[in-house]
N, C-alpha and C positions, 0 to 999 in steps of 0.2 A: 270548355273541357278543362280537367284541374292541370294545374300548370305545376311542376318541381322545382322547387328553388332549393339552389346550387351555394354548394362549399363553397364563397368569394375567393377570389384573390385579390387580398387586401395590399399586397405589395408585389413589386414587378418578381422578384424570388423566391416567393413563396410557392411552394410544393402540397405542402398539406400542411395542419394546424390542431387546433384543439378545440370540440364544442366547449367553451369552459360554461357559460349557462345559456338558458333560452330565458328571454324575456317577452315572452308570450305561451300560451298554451291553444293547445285542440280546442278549435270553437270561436275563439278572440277572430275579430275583424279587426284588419289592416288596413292601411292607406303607405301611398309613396312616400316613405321619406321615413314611416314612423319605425322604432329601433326593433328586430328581431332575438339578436341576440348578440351573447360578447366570444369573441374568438380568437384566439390564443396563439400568436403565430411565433415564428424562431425571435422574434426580439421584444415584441409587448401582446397587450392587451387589447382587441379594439373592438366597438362596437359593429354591428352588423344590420343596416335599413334596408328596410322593403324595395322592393322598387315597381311591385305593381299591388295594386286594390285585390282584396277578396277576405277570405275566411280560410283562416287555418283550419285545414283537413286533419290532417297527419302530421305528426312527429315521426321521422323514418331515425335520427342519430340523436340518441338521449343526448343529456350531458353532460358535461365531462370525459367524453369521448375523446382519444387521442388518436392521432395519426389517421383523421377524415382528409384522405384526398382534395385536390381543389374540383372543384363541376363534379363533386359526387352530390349525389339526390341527398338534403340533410331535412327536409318537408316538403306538404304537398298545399298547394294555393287552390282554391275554388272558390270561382266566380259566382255570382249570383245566381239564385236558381238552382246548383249545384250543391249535392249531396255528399254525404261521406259514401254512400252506397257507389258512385261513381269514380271511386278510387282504383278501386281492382288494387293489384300486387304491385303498388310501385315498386315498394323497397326490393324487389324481385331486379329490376332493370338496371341497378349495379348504379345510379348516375346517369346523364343525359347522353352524354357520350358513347358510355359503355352501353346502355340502352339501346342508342341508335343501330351498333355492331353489332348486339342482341340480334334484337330486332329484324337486322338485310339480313342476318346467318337462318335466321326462324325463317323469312321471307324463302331466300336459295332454295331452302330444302322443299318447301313448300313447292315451288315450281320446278324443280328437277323429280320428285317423286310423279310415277304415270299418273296418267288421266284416267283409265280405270281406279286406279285407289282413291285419287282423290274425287272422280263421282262417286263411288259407292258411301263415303264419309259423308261429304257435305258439310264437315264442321263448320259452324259460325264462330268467328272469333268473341272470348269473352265480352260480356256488354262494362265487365270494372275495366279494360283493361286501358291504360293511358296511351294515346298516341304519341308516339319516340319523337323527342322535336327533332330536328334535318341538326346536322352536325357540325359544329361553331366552325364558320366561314375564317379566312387567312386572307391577311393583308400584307406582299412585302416580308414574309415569313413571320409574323406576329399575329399571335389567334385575336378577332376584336369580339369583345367580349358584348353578348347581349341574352336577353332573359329568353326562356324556352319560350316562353307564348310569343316573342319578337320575331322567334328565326319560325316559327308557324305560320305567324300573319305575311312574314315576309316571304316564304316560300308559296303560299297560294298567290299572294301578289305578284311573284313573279320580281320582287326590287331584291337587287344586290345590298347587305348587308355593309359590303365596304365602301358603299359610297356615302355611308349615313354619317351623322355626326349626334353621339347618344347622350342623354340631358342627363340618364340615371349618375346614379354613387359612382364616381371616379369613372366618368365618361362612358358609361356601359349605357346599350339601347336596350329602351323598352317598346313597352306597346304605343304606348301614344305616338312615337318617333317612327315607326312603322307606319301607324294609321294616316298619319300628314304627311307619307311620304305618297308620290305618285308613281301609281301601278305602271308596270311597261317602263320607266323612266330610265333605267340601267337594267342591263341584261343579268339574270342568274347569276352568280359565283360560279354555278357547276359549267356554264358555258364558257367561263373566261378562262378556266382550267388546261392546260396546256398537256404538265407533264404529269397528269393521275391525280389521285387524291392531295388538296391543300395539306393536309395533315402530315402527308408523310413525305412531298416533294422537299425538294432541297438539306436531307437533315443525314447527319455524317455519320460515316459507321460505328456505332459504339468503340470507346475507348478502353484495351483487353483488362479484364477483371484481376485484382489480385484473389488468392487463396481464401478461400469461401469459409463462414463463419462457422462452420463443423469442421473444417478442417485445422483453422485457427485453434478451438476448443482442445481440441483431440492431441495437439501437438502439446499442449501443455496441462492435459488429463490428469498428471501424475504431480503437478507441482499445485500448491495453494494459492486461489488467487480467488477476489471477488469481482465479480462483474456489474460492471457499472452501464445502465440503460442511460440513451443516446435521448438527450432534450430536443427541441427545435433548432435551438442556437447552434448544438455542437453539431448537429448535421447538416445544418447548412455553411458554416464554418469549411467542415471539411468536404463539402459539396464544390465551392466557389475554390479555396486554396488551391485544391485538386487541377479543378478547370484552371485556375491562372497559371501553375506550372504546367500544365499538357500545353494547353495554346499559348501564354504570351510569351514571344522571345523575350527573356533579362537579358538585359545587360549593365555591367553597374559600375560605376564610377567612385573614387572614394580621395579625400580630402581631408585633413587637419587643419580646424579652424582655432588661433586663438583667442581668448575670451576675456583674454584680463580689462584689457576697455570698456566691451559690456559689462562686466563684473562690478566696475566701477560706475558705469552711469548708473548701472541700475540700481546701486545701492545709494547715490545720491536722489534718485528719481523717487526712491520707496520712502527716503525720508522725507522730502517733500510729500508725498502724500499719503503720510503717516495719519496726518488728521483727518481723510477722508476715509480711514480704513481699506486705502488699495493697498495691496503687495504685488506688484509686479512679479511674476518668476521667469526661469531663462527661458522657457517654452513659450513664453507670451512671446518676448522677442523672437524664435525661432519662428512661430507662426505668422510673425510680420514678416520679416526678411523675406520667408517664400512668399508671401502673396505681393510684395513686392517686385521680388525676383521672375517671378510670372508676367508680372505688368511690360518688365525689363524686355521678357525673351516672350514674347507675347505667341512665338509657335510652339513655346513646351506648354500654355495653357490650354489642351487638348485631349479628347477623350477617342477612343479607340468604339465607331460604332458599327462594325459588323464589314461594311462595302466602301465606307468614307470615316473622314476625319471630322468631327466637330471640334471647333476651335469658340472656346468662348471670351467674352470681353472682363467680365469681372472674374475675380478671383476667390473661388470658393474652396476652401482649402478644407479639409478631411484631418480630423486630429483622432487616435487609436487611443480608445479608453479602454482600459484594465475591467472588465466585472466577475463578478463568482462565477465562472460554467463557458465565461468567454470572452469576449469584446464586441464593443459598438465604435463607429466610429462615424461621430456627429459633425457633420461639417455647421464649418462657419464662414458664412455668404458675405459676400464683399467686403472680407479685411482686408481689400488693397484701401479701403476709405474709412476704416474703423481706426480710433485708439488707440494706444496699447493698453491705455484702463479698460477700455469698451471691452475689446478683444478678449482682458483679462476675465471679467465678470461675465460674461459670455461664455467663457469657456468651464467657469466653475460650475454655474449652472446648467449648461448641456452634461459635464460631468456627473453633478449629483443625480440628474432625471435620469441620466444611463446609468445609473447604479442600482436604481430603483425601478430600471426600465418601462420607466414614463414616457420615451421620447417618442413623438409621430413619426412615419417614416419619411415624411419630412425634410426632417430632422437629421437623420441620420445616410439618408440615400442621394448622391447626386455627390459635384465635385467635379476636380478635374485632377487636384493632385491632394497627398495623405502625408503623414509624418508620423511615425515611430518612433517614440523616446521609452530607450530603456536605462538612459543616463543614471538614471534615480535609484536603478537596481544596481548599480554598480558592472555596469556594462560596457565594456571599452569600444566594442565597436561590432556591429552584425549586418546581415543581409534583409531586409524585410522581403515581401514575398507584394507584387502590387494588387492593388483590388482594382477588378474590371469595372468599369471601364477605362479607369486612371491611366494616365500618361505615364504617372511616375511614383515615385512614393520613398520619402527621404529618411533613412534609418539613425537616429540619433545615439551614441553613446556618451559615457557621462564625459565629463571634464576633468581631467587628471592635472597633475604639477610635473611637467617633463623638461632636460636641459634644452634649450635651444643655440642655435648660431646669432644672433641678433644681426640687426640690419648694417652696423658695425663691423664685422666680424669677429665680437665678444661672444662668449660664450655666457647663455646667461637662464632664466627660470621660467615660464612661460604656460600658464591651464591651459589646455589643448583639447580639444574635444575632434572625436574621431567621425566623421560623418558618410553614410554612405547613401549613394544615390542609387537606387533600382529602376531602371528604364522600362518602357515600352518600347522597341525598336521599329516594331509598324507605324508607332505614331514620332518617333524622336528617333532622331541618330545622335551618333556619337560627338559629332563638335559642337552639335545643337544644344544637345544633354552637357556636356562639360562649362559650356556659358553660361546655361542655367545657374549650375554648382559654382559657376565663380562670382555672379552677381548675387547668389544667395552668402556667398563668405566674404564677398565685398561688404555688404548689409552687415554683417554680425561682428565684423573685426571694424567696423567704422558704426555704432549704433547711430550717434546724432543725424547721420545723413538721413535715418527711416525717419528723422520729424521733420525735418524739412519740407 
């Protein structure tokens, strides 16, 4: 039967995305693995592979298409043997999902209308029409992702989809993982089901709407203004912000760190290696300190995931890059064991690929903790906002020349840079979070000790 293949989701946030091209057409034969098309999601560009054998049927979403849903129908797969005449109305089914809902709602009515009407009809159902695949099974409140013909073989077989483990693109199941799987072996999804549909158990009451975008318009009808349409980035930007002020408790800690020490290694350190063309800047050392600082207080290296706490052993630190329309923020994996040249060159280049928004997501998703430097813009000192599922996320302003009390009690001249700490309080409390910040300012007012 022709199978639909579905909008991916290419990254765990992704919403919907852009057909930006197909790289195949109506007619071309496919195999596993080989490239479909490229797909445009809130931060890059990425390719899009097959994941089962046939013949492109159908093109249901040209493109260049924006804002395709995820698991909406974007073509139609047909097996061997199989025609374009065996298509019937997909692009009618909205999506496999939406389909499915079709589909039971066409069903209901079907068997709630009398039995009088329906003998006197007898209609036969169309012979194009596609059978709706069963509706993407829930593990644990996470949908597992498998291809329409997968959740069909698996529903005649009778195997539970969450007990598989799928070979396709970014762990999704297909047919063959179906087919080696043994029938009867795990019971139904629909049996394991407790409290009603997978889909819609466990999930929290919408959070109440601001003033709706005709109402927005309306208020300022009278004043000139142009309106500017909402890219990938910027909506899922204020899609996440959003959720991290409704759910995470802040709470935020804040510190003056001085820098005249650093200031000085590091301009003995850049001239030594003047000849190698590094430059050290102060954000390389601020990016060591924390992944140090983590090493130190090894329970603020932790990520907030839903029912528990993951605590991880290395230090993957999350740094906020500036770009036209938004920011990415590319972590860099184990600089508790990196450099501070390593670290440096590393970070120039996650910089320029995020400017050009080349990075995988990779690249740019995971972490435990992030840092915001707005030092550069001339930034005394702010709150960052943390990204889920961060522990924490350390807001950097610049380094000023302020008097200080000296250790003496001379009064005397002192860079100071203003730093604040934004917590997660489900995963960190308050004396946990404050030894964090002191071993992170221990690190930056003594730099030699991070080479030790």
């Amino acid at each position: 039967m022709p199978t639909e293949i579905l909008m991916p989701a290419l990254s765990p946030t992704m919403e919907e995305g852009t057909l930006a091209k197909w790289l195949v057409k109506e007619g071309d034969t496919v195999n596993s693995g080989d490239l479909l098309a490229e797909i445009e999601t809130d931060k890059a560009t990425m390719e899009f592979e097959a994941v089962d054998e046939g013949t492109i049927g159908k093109i249901l979403i040209e493109e260049g298409t924006e804002g395709v849903k995820v698991n909406t129908a974007i073509a139609v797969l047909l097996e061997e043997g199989e025609s374009a005449d065996d298509i019937g109305d997909v692009s009618a089914s909205g999506g496999s999902d939406g389909g499915d809902d079709k589909a039971e709602a066409k069903d209901d009515k079907q068997e709630a209308a009398p039995k009088k009407e329906a003998a006197a009809k007898q209609e036969k159902p169309e012979s194009g029409d596609v059978p709706p695949a069963p509706a993407a099974p829930v593990k644990d409140g996470e949908r597992i992702f498998a291809s329409p013909l997968a959740r069909r073989i698996a529903k005649q077989k009778g195997i539970d989809l969450t007990e598989l483990k799928g070979s396709g693109p970014h762990g999704r199941i297909v047919k063959a993982d179906v087919e080696s799987a043994k029938p009867g072996a795990a019971k139904p999804a629909e049996e394991k089901a407790a409290g009603g549909p997978a889909s819609s158990a466990g999930q929290a009451a919408p959070a109440p709407a601001g003033p709706s975008t005709d109402a927005v318009v309306a208020m300022y009808k009278t004043r000139e203004f142009e309106e500017v349409k909402l890219d990938g980035m910027r909506k899922t930007i204020a899609a996440r912000l959003t959720e991290a002020k409704q759910t995470i408790p802040h709470f935020y800690l804040r510190r003056e760190i001085r820098l005249d020490a650093l200031l000085k290694f590091r301009g003995q350190l850049n001239k030594q290696l003047e000849g190698r063309g590094v430059k050290l800047s102060v954000n390389d050392f601020i990016i060591k300190a924390c992944a140090l600082a983590l090493q130190a207080v090894p329970d603020c290296n932790a990520v907030w995931a839903g029912d528990r706490v993951l605590k991880l052993k290395p230090s993957d630190v999350a740094v906020a890059v500036a770009i036209e329309g938004g920011l990415f923020t590319p972590v860099l994996k184990d600089a508790e064991m990196k450099s501070l040249s390593a670290l440096s060159a590393e970070m120039k280049d996650l910089a320029a690929r995020a400017r050009e928004r080349k990075l995988s997501p990779e690249e740019y998703q995971g972490g435990t903790f992030a840092i915001s430097n707005l030092g550069m813009f001339g930034i005394d000192n702010f709150d960052a906002v943390i990204n889920p599922p961060h522990g924490a996320i350390l807001a950097v302003g610049a380094g000023v020349k302020k008097p200080v009390v000296g250790a003496d009690g001379e009064l005397t001249v002192a860079t100071v840079m203003s730093v604040t700490l934004s917590v997660d309080h489900r995963v960190i409390d308050g004396a946990l979070g404050a030894e964090l910040l002191a071993q992170i300012t221990e690190n930056l007012e003594n730099p030699m000790v991070m080479l030790a």
